[in-house]
N, C-alpha and C positions, 0 to 999 in steps of 0.2 A: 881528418874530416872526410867523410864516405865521397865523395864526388863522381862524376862518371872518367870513368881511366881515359878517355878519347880527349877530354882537355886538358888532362896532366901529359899528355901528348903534344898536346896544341900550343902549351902553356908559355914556353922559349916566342912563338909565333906569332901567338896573340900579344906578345909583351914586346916585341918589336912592331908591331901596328899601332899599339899605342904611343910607345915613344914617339915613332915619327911622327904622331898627330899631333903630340904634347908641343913637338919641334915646331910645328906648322900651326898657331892658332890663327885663329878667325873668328871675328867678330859678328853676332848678331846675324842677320842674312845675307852675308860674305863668306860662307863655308863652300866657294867654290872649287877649291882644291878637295878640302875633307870631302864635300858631296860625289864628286870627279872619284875620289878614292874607292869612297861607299859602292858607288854604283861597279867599280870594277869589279871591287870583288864580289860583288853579289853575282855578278853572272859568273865572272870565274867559277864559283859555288855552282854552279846552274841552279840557279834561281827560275820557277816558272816563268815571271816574267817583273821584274825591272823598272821604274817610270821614276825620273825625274823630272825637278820641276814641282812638285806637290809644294803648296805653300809656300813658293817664289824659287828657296833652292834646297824642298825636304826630298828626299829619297825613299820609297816606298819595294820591299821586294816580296811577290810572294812564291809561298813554298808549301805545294801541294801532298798530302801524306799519302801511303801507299794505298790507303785508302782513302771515297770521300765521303761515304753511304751516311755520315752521323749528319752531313752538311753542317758542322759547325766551324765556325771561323772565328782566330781570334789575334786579338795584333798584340807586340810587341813592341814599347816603346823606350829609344834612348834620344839623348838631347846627343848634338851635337859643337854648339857652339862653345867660343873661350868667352873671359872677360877682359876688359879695359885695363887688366894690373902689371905692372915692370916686375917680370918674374927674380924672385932673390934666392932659389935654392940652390944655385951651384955645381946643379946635376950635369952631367955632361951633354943628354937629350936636351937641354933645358930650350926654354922660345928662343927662336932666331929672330923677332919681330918684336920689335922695338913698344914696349905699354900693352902689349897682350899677352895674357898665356892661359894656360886651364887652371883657371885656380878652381874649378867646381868640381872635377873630374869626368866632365863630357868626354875625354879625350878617355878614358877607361870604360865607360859608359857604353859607346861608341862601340870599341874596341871586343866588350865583353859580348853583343849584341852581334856582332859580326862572328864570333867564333862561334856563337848556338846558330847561328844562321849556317855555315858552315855544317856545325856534325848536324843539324837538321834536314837539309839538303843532302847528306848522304845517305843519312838511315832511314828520315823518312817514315817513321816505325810510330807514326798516329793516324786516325781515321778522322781525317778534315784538312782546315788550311790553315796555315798561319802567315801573316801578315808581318813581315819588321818594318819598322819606324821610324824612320833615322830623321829628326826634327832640329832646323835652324833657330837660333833667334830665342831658346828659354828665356836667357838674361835679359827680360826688360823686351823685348819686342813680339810677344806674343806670338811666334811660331808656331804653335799647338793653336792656338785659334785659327792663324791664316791656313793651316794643313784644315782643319774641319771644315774652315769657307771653301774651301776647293773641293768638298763632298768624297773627301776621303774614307769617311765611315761606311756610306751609301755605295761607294762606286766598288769597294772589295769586298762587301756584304760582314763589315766587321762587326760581333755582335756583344765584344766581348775584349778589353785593352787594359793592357798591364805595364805599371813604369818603375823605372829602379834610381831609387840615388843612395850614392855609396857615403858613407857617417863617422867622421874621424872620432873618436872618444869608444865608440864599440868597437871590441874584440875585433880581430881582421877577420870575415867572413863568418858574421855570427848577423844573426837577421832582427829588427825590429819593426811590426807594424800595427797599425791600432784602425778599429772600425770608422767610420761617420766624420766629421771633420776634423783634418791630419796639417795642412797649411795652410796658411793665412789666407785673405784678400789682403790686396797689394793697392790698396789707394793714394793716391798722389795730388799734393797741392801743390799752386799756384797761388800767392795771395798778393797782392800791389796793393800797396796804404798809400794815399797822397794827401800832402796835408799843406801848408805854405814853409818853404824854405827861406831861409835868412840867414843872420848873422848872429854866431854860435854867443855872442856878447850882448845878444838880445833876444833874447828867445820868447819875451812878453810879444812881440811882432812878429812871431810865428806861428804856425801850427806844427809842433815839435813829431814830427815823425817816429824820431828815434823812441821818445817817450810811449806813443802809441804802442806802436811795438813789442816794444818790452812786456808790457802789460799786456799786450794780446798772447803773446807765447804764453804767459803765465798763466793766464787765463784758460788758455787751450786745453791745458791741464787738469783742469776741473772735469771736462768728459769724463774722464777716467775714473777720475777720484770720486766726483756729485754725481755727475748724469748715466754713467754706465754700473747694470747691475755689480756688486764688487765679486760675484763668483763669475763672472763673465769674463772674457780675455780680450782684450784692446790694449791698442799702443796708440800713441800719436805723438811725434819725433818732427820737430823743427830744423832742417839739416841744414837751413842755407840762406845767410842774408845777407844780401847787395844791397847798399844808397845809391842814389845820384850823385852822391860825391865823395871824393877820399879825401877831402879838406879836414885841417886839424879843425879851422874855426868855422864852419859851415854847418847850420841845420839842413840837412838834406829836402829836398821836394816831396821825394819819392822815394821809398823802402820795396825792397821786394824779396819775399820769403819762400823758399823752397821744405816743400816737408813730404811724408807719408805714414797713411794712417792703416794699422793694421788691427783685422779684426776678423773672429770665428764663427760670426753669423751674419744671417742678414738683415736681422734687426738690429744687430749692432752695426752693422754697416749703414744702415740706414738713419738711425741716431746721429753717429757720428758727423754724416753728410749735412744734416740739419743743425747742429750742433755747432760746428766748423762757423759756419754760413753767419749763425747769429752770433756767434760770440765774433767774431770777427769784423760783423757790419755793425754790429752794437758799439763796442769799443772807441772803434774809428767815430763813429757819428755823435760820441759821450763828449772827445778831445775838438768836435771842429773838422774831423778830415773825413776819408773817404775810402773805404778798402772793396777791391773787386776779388773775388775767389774765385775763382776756379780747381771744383772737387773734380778729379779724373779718376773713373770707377777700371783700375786694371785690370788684377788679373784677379777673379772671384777664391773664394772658399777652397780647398781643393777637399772632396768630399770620398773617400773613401767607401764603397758596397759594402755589406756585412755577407753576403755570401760569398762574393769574389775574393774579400781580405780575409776570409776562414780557409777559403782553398786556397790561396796565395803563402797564409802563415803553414799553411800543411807541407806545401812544397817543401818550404823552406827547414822545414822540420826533417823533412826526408835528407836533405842535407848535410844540416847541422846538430840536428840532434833536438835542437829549437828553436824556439822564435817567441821572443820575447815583448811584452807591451811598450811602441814607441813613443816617445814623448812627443806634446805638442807641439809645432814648430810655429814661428809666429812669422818666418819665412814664406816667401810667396813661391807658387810653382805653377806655371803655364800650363800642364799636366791636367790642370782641375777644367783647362775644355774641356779635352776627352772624357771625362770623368764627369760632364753634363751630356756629352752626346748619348754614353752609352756606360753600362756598368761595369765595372772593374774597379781595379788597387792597385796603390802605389806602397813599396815598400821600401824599408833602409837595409842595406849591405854596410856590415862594418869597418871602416878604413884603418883601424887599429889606434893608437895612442902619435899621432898625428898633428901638423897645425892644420887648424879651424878652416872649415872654405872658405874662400874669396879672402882669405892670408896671400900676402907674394912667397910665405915660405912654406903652400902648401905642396904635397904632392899625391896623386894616386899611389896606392897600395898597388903594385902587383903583384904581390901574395893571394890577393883577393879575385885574380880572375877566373879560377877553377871553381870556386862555389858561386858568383855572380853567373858565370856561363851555363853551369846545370842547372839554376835555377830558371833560367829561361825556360831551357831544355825540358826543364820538367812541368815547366806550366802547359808546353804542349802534349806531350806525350802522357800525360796524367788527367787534364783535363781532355782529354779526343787518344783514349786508349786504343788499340787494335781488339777488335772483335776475338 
Protein backbone atom coordinates (compact mmCIF):
# COMPACT_ATOMS: atom_id res chain seq x y z
CA UNK A 1 0.00 0.00 0.00
CA UNK A 2 1.88 3.44 -1.45
CA UNK A 3 1.70 5.52 2.03
CA UNK A 4 4.02 8.24 2.71
CA UNK A 5 7.60 6.60 4.05
CA UNK A 6 7.77 9.26 7.05
CA UNK A 7 4.85 7.05 8.87
CA UNK A 8 6.35 3.73 8.01
CA UNK A 9 8.89 5.54 10.22
CA UNK A 10 6.67 6.72 12.72
CA UNK A 11 4.77 3.54 12.66
CA UNK A 12 6.76 1.43 15.97
CA UNK A 13 5.75 5.22 17.54
CA UNK A 14 2.49 5.85 16.75
CA UNK A 15 1.75 2.24 17.91
CA UNK A 16 3.04 2.78 21.35
CA UNK A 17 0.85 6.08 21.77
CA UNK A 18 -1.84 4.09 21.25
CA UNK A 19 -1.37 1.38 23.32
CA UNK A 20 -0.79 3.55 26.14
CA UNK A 21 -4.22 5.14 25.49
CA UNK A 22 -5.85 1.84 24.88
CA UNK A 23 -4.09 1.26 28.58
CA UNK A 24 -5.61 4.35 29.95
CA UNK A 25 -9.35 4.62 28.86
CA UNK A 26 -11.74 7.35 29.82
CA UNK A 27 -15.08 7.84 29.75
CA UNK A 28 -17.04 10.48 28.06
CA UNK A 29 -15.68 14.06 29.18
CA UNK A 30 -13.18 12.41 31.64
CA UNK A 31 -10.34 12.21 28.97
CA UNK A 32 -8.19 14.20 31.34
CA UNK A 33 -5.08 12.19 31.13
CA UNK A 34 -5.76 11.39 27.19
CA UNK A 35 -6.48 15.33 26.77
CA UNK A 36 -3.11 16.16 29.27
CA UNK A 37 -1.39 13.61 26.48
CA UNK A 38 -2.81 15.34 23.43
CA UNK A 39 -1.93 18.57 24.28
CA UNK A 40 1.76 17.52 25.10
CA UNK A 41 2.51 16.33 22.19
CA UNK A 42 1.04 18.77 20.12
CA UNK A 43 3.36 21.29 21.25
CA UNK A 44 6.23 18.91 21.54
CA UNK A 45 5.24 18.75 17.48
CA UNK A 46 5.47 22.78 17.70
CA UNK A 47 2.21 23.09 16.98
CA UNK A 48 1.29 27.09 16.15
CA UNK A 49 -0.54 27.23 18.99
CA UNK A 50 -2.36 24.58 21.46
CA UNK A 51 -5.92 25.31 23.63
CA UNK A 52 -7.51 23.30 25.83
CA UNK A 53 -10.51 23.21 27.35
CA UNK A 54 -12.54 23.40 23.92
CA UNK A 55 -15.77 21.53 24.72
CA UNK A 56 -15.16 21.04 28.48
CA UNK A 57 -11.99 18.76 27.88
CA UNK A 58 -11.42 18.75 23.64
CA UNK A 59 -8.09 19.67 22.54
CA UNK A 60 -7.63 21.87 19.60
CA UNK A 61 -4.02 22.38 17.83
CA UNK A 62 -3.18 24.49 14.97
CA UNK A 63 -0.58 24.13 12.24
CA UNK A 64 0.29 26.81 9.91
CA UNK A 65 1.65 25.68 6.25
CA UNK A 66 4.78 27.20 4.77
CA UNK A 67 2.62 28.99 3.23
CA UNK A 68 -0.96 31.03 3.99
CA UNK A 69 -1.69 33.17 0.77
CA UNK A 70 -4.82 30.41 -0.28
CA UNK A 71 -6.33 31.50 3.41
CA UNK A 72 -7.88 28.20 3.53
CA UNK A 73 -8.27 26.39 6.78
CA UNK A 74 -9.50 23.08 7.43
CA UNK A 75 -9.75 20.87 10.54
CA UNK A 76 -9.08 17.57 11.31
CA UNK A 77 -11.24 15.47 13.49
CA UNK A 78 -10.65 12.36 15.96
CA UNK A 79 -12.93 11.34 18.91
CA UNK A 80 -11.04 10.62 21.80
CA UNK A 81 -13.20 8.88 24.30
CA UNK A 82 -13.54 4.78 25.59
CA UNK A 83 -16.73 3.10 26.51
CA UNK A 84 -18.43 1.71 29.63
CA UNK A 85 -17.24 -2.16 28.43
CA UNK A 86 -14.77 -4.90 30.84
CA UNK A 87 -12.26 -5.19 28.19
CA UNK A 88 -11.84 -9.42 27.37
CA UNK A 89 -8.97 -9.38 24.72
CA UNK A 90 -6.06 -10.59 26.60
CA UNK A 91 -3.69 -8.15 24.94
CA UNK A 92 -1.05 -7.31 27.19
CA UNK A 93 -1.71 -3.25 26.71
CA UNK A 94 -5.04 -4.23 27.42
CA UNK A 95 -7.53 -1.49 30.13
CA UNK A 96 -6.02 -1.06 33.39
CA UNK A 97 -9.48 0.45 34.56
CA UNK A 98 -11.87 -1.65 35.65
CA UNK A 99 -15.57 -1.46 32.93
CA UNK A 100 -13.73 0.78 30.38
CA UNK A 101 -11.70 0.41 27.46
CA UNK A 102 -11.64 1.46 23.61
CA UNK A 103 -13.80 -0.71 22.27
CA UNK A 104 -14.58 1.91 19.22
CA UNK A 105 -10.98 2.50 18.39
CA UNK A 106 -10.64 6.38 19.65
CA UNK A 107 -7.68 5.12 21.17
CA UNK A 108 -6.09 4.52 17.23
CA UNK A 109 -8.20 7.48 16.04
CA UNK A 110 -6.35 9.57 18.49
CA UNK A 111 -3.28 7.97 17.92
CA UNK A 112 -3.49 8.18 13.98
CA UNK A 113 -4.35 12.01 14.16
CA UNK A 114 -1.53 12.77 16.34
CA UNK A 115 1.23 11.21 13.92
CA UNK A 116 -0.32 13.52 10.66
CA UNK A 117 -0.15 16.25 13.08
CA UNK A 118 3.46 15.34 13.73
CA UNK A 119 4.79 14.94 9.95
CA UNK A 120 2.53 17.96 9.40
CA UNK A 121 4.19 20.17 11.80
CA UNK A 122 7.49 19.32 10.16
CA UNK A 123 6.99 19.47 6.58
CA UNK A 124 4.46 21.85 6.60
CA UNK A 125 4.55 21.59 2.65
CA UNK A 126 0.71 23.26 2.10
CA UNK A 127 -0.48 26.73 1.53
CA UNK A 128 -3.15 27.39 4.56
CA UNK A 129 -3.76 25.93 8.08
CA UNK A 130 -4.93 23.01 9.38
CA UNK A 131 -6.81 22.58 12.44
CA UNK A 132 -6.62 18.96 14.72
CA UNK A 133 -9.61 17.94 16.62
CA UNK A 134 -9.07 15.95 19.40
CA UNK A 135 -12.91 15.52 20.70
CA UNK A 136 -14.26 14.08 24.30
CA UNK A 137 -17.62 12.57 24.88
CA UNK A 138 -18.55 10.89 20.96
CA UNK A 139 -20.17 7.89 23.16
CA UNK A 140 -23.54 9.25 23.99
CA UNK A 141 -22.34 12.84 25.35
CA UNK A 142 -22.21 14.90 22.49
CA UNK A 143 -18.75 16.27 22.52
CA UNK A 144 -18.89 17.49 18.83
CA UNK A 145 -21.66 19.59 19.75
CA UNK A 146 -20.26 21.05 23.08
CA UNK A 147 -16.80 21.75 20.90
CA UNK A 148 -19.04 23.87 18.29
CA UNK A 149 -21.05 25.62 21.48
CA UNK A 150 -17.67 26.81 22.41
CA UNK A 151 -17.42 28.68 18.61
CA UNK A 152 -14.65 26.42 17.65
CA UNK A 153 -15.59 26.60 13.89
CA UNK A 154 -15.77 30.68 14.15
CA UNK A 155 -12.74 31.15 16.44
CA UNK A 156 -9.98 29.17 13.97
CA UNK A 157 -11.93 30.35 10.80
CA UNK A 158 -12.44 26.57 10.09
CA UNK A 159 -14.12 26.26 6.70
CA UNK A 160 -13.84 22.96 5.92
CA UNK A 161 -13.79 19.39 8.60
CA UNK A 162 -13.02 15.99 8.16
CA UNK A 163 -13.65 12.74 10.54
CA UNK A 164 -12.32 9.16 10.30
CA UNK A 165 -13.74 5.89 12.02
CA UNK A 166 -11.97 2.88 11.40
CA UNK A 167 -14.42 -0.53 10.23
CA UNK A 168 -13.81 -4.09 11.31
CA UNK A 169 -15.05 -6.42 8.28
CA UNK A 170 -12.94 -3.97 5.52
CA UNK A 171 -9.68 -5.03 4.28
CA UNK A 172 -7.19 -3.34 6.98
CA UNK A 173 -6.57 0.03 5.34
CA UNK A 174 -8.73 -0.04 2.45
CA UNK A 175 -11.29 3.18 2.57
CA UNK A 176 -15.31 3.26 2.35
CA UNK A 177 -17.35 6.38 2.13
CA UNK A 178 -20.73 7.37 0.50
CA UNK A 179 -22.18 10.99 -0.23
CA UNK A 180 -25.44 12.69 1.71
CA UNK A 181 -26.66 10.68 4.63
CA UNK A 182 -23.95 8.04 6.12
CA UNK A 183 -25.27 7.71 10.10
CA UNK A 184 -28.25 7.65 11.87
CA UNK A 185 -29.95 10.25 14.30
CA UNK A 186 -29.79 8.78 17.59
CA UNK A 187 -33.08 9.30 19.35
CA UNK A 188 -33.86 8.31 22.73
CA UNK A 189 -36.98 7.40 24.85
CA UNK A 190 -38.26 7.58 28.15
CA UNK A 191 -41.74 6.31 28.41
CA UNK A 192 -43.49 5.55 32.17
CA UNK A 193 -47.12 3.66 31.88
CA UNK A 194 -48.92 3.96 35.23
CA UNK A 195 -51.78 2.13 35.64
CA UNK A 196 -53.31 0.57 39.28
CA UNK A 197 -51.14 -2.05 40.93
CA UNK A 198 -52.61 -4.93 42.90
CA UNK A 199 -52.65 -8.35 43.45
CA UNK A 200 -51.22 -10.72 40.58
CA UNK A 201 -54.59 -13.17 41.69
CA UNK A 202 -56.73 -10.31 40.81
CA UNK A 203 -55.89 -8.63 38.12
CA UNK A 204 -59.92 -7.60 37.24
CA UNK A 205 -58.97 -4.78 40.31
CA UNK A 206 -56.32 -3.65 38.41
CA UNK A 207 -54.97 -1.60 35.74
CA UNK A 208 -52.40 -4.37 34.51
CA UNK A 209 -49.36 -2.50 33.45
CA UNK A 210 -47.50 -5.26 32.44
CA UNK A 211 -50.45 -6.01 29.88
CA UNK A 212 -50.25 -2.40 28.64
CA UNK A 213 -46.91 -2.79 27.94
CA UNK A 214 -46.49 -5.40 26.02
CA UNK A 215 -48.90 -4.16 23.57
CA UNK A 216 -47.33 -0.98 23.38
CA UNK A 217 -43.82 -2.44 22.43
CA UNK A 218 -45.70 -4.33 19.75
CA UNK A 219 -47.50 -1.74 18.66
CA UNK A 220 -44.38 0.38 18.41
CA UNK A 221 -43.47 -1.66 15.72
CA UNK A 222 -45.93 -0.76 13.27
CA UNK A 223 -43.86 2.78 12.52
CA UNK A 224 -41.74 0.70 10.75
CA UNK A 225 -43.74 -1.79 9.18
CA UNK A 226 -47.43 0.92 8.56
CA UNK A 227 -46.27 4.43 9.13
CA UNK A 228 -42.79 4.60 7.83
CA UNK A 229 -42.32 4.86 3.93
CA UNK A 230 -40.93 0.80 3.47
CA UNK A 231 -37.82 2.13 1.24
CA UNK A 232 -37.03 4.53 4.03
CA UNK A 233 -34.50 3.38 6.93
CA UNK A 234 -35.87 3.40 10.53
CA UNK A 235 -35.39 1.31 13.70
CA UNK A 236 -37.14 1.57 16.83
CA UNK A 237 -35.56 -0.84 19.70
CA UNK A 238 -37.20 -1.29 23.02
CA UNK A 239 -33.92 -1.89 25.35
CA UNK A 240 -35.10 -1.65 28.78
CA UNK A 241 -37.91 -2.44 31.15
CA UNK A 242 -38.17 -1.76 34.90
CA UNK A 243 -41.65 -2.31 37.24
CA UNK A 244 -42.26 -1.00 40.58
CA UNK A 245 -41.92 -4.45 41.70
CA UNK A 246 -39.97 -7.60 41.44
CA UNK A 247 -42.77 -9.42 43.24
CA UNK A 248 -43.73 -13.03 41.76
CA UNK A 249 -47.41 -12.05 42.76
CA UNK A 250 -47.70 -8.20 42.24
CA UNK A 251 -49.27 -6.27 39.39
CA UNK A 252 -46.76 -3.53 39.22
CA UNK A 253 -48.13 0.37 39.52
CA UNK A 254 -45.75 1.64 37.31
CA UNK A 255 -43.56 0.22 34.23
CA UNK A 256 -40.87 2.16 32.85
CA UNK A 257 -39.36 1.64 29.29
CA UNK A 258 -35.99 2.56 27.87
CA UNK A 259 -35.59 2.56 24.09
CA UNK A 260 -33.94 4.38 20.80
CA UNK A 261 -35.22 5.27 17.62
CA UNK A 262 -33.00 5.44 14.73
CA UNK A 263 -33.57 7.18 11.55
CA UNK A 264 -31.99 8.72 7.98
CA UNK A 265 -34.13 11.71 7.58
CA UNK A 266 -35.92 14.27 8.99
CA UNK A 267 -39.08 13.32 8.19
CA UNK A 268 -38.58 10.24 9.36
CA UNK A 269 -37.46 11.65 12.28
CA UNK A 270 -40.17 13.58 12.75
CA UNK A 271 -42.90 10.85 12.11
CA UNK A 272 -41.33 8.78 14.27
CA UNK A 273 -41.44 11.63 17.24
CA UNK A 274 -45.39 11.86 16.57
CA UNK A 275 -45.81 8.30 16.14
CA UNK A 276 -43.98 7.34 19.44
CA UNK A 277 -46.26 9.91 21.34
CA UNK A 278 -49.66 8.35 20.07
CA UNK A 279 -49.20 5.02 19.93
CA UNK A 280 -47.93 5.16 23.21
CA UNK A 281 -50.83 7.64 24.88
CA UNK A 282 -53.31 5.85 22.85
CA UNK A 283 -52.60 2.49 24.22
CA UNK A 284 -52.28 3.41 27.75
CA UNK A 285 -55.62 5.42 27.68
CA UNK A 286 -57.50 2.14 25.60
CA UNK A 287 -56.36 -0.18 29.07
CA UNK A 288 -57.34 2.61 31.83
CA UNK A 289 -53.75 3.98 32.50
CA UNK A 290 -51.58 6.48 31.66
CA UNK A 291 -48.01 6.79 29.83
CA UNK A 292 -45.79 9.98 29.77
CA UNK A 293 -42.84 9.97 26.86
CA UNK A 294 -40.38 11.69 26.70
CA UNK A 295 -38.76 11.72 22.88
CA UNK A 296 -35.09 13.06 23.34
CA UNK A 297 -33.89 14.30 19.92
CA UNK A 298 -29.80 13.27 20.18
CA UNK A 299 -27.52 13.21 17.96
CA UNK A 300 -29.06 14.20 14.28
CA UNK A 301 -28.49 12.59 10.77
CA UNK A 302 -24.73 12.65 10.19
CA UNK A 303 -24.81 14.06 6.52
CA UNK A 304 -22.03 13.81 4.55
CA UNK A 305 -21.02 16.89 1.42
CA UNK A 306 -20.70 15.64 -2.08
CA UNK A 307 -17.81 17.85 -2.90
CA UNK A 308 -15.85 17.22 0.20
CA UNK A 309 -16.78 13.11 0.17
CA UNK A 310 -15.43 13.16 -3.77
CA UNK A 311 -12.17 14.88 -2.66
CA UNK A 312 -11.96 12.83 0.61
CA UNK A 313 -12.73 9.39 -1.64
CA UNK A 314 -9.67 10.84 -3.95
CA UNK A 315 -7.39 10.99 -1.07
CA UNK A 316 -8.00 7.94 -0.26
CA UNK A 317 -7.61 6.47 -3.56
CA UNK A 318 -4.21 8.07 -3.66
CA UNK A 319 -3.60 5.79 -1.02
CA UNK A 320 -5.14 2.58 -1.55
CA UNK A 321 -5.64 2.37 -4.85
CA UNK A 322 -9.51 2.94 -3.86
CA UNK A 323 -12.28 3.81 -2.18
CA UNK A 324 -15.11 2.07 -2.18
CA UNK A 325 -19.14 2.73 -1.72
CA UNK A 326 -19.80 2.56 2.20
CA UNK A 327 -22.64 1.20 3.61
CA UNK A 328 -25.46 2.75 5.65
CA UNK A 329 -24.89 2.82 9.23
CA UNK A 330 -28.00 3.03 11.31
CA UNK A 331 -25.26 3.98 14.03
CA UNK A 332 -25.17 7.39 15.51
CA UNK A 333 -21.97 9.68 15.31
CA UNK A 334 -21.64 13.18 17.01
CA UNK A 335 -19.56 14.14 13.96
CA UNK A 336 -22.96 14.97 12.19
CA UNK A 337 -22.47 18.80 14.44
CA UNK A 338 -19.61 19.51 12.64
CA UNK A 339 -21.06 18.27 9.55
CA UNK A 340 -24.17 21.01 10.32
CA UNK A 341 -21.75 23.71 11.16
CA UNK A 342 -19.70 23.56 8.05
CA UNK A 343 -19.07 21.22 5.09
CA UNK A 344 -17.05 18.16 5.02
CA UNK A 345 -16.91 14.08 5.36
CA UNK A 346 -16.65 11.43 7.32
CA UNK A 347 -15.06 8.38 6.00
CA UNK A 348 -14.38 4.48 6.93
CA UNK A 349 -10.70 3.13 7.44
CA UNK A 350 -10.72 -0.72 7.43
CA UNK A 351 -9.93 -2.63 10.69
CA UNK A 352 -9.53 -5.77 8.73
CA UNK A 353 -11.56 -9.18 9.72
CA UNK A 354 -11.93 -8.20 13.44
CA UNK A 355 -14.67 -8.30 16.40
CA UNK A 356 -17.45 -5.69 15.77
CA UNK A 357 -17.04 -2.26 17.92
CA UNK A 358 -18.31 -1.91 21.15
CA UNK A 359 -17.38 -6.03 21.41
CA UNK A 360 -15.23 -6.48 24.83
CA UNK A 361 -13.25 -8.67 22.29
CA UNK A 362 -12.53 -5.80 20.16
CA UNK A 363 -9.18 -4.26 19.15
CA UNK A 364 -7.58 -1.58 16.82
CA UNK A 365 -5.68 -2.76 13.87
CA UNK A 366 -2.26 -1.26 13.97
CA UNK A 367 -1.50 -2.41 10.73
CA UNK A 368 -3.84 0.36 9.72
CA UNK A 369 -2.00 3.47 11.07
CA UNK A 370 0.26 4.25 8.08
CA UNK A 371 -2.69 4.55 5.62
CA UNK A 372 -5.13 6.31 8.35
CA UNK A 373 -2.01 8.89 8.99
CA UNK A 374 -1.46 9.78 5.12
CA UNK A 375 -4.81 10.14 4.66
CA UNK A 376 -4.95 12.89 7.05
CA UNK A 377 -1.84 14.13 5.55
CA UNK A 378 -3.16 14.10 2.43
CA UNK A 379 -6.53 15.89 2.92
CA UNK A 380 -4.00 18.74 3.85
CA UNK A 381 -1.49 18.81 1.53
CA UNK A 382 -3.96 18.07 -1.49
CA UNK A 383 -6.60 20.14 -0.65
CA UNK A 384 -4.21 23.69 0.21
CA UNK A 385 -1.17 22.56 -2.41
CA UNK A 386 2.02 24.67 -2.51
CA UNK A 387 1.92 27.23 -5.34
Amino acid sequence: MPVKNRFAELHPEITAWRRDLHEHPEILFETHRTSATVAEKLRAFGCDEVVEGIGRTGVVGVIKGNATTSGKVIGLRADMDALPIHEQTGVEYASKTPNAMHACGHDGHTAMLLGAAQYLAETRNFDGTVVVIFQPAEEGGGGGREMCKDGMMDRWGIQEVYGMQNWPGMPAGSFGIRPGPFFAATDLLEIEVEGLGGHAAKPNETIDTMVVTAQMITALQTIVSRNADPIGNIVVSITSIESSSKAFNVIPQRVNLLGTVRTLSNDLRDLAEKRVTEICEGIAATFGATAKVNYIRNYPVMVNHDEQTEFAADVARSISGQCDEAPLVMGGEDFAFMLEERPGAYILVGNGDTAMVHHPMYNFNDDVIPAGCSWWAGLAEQRMPMG
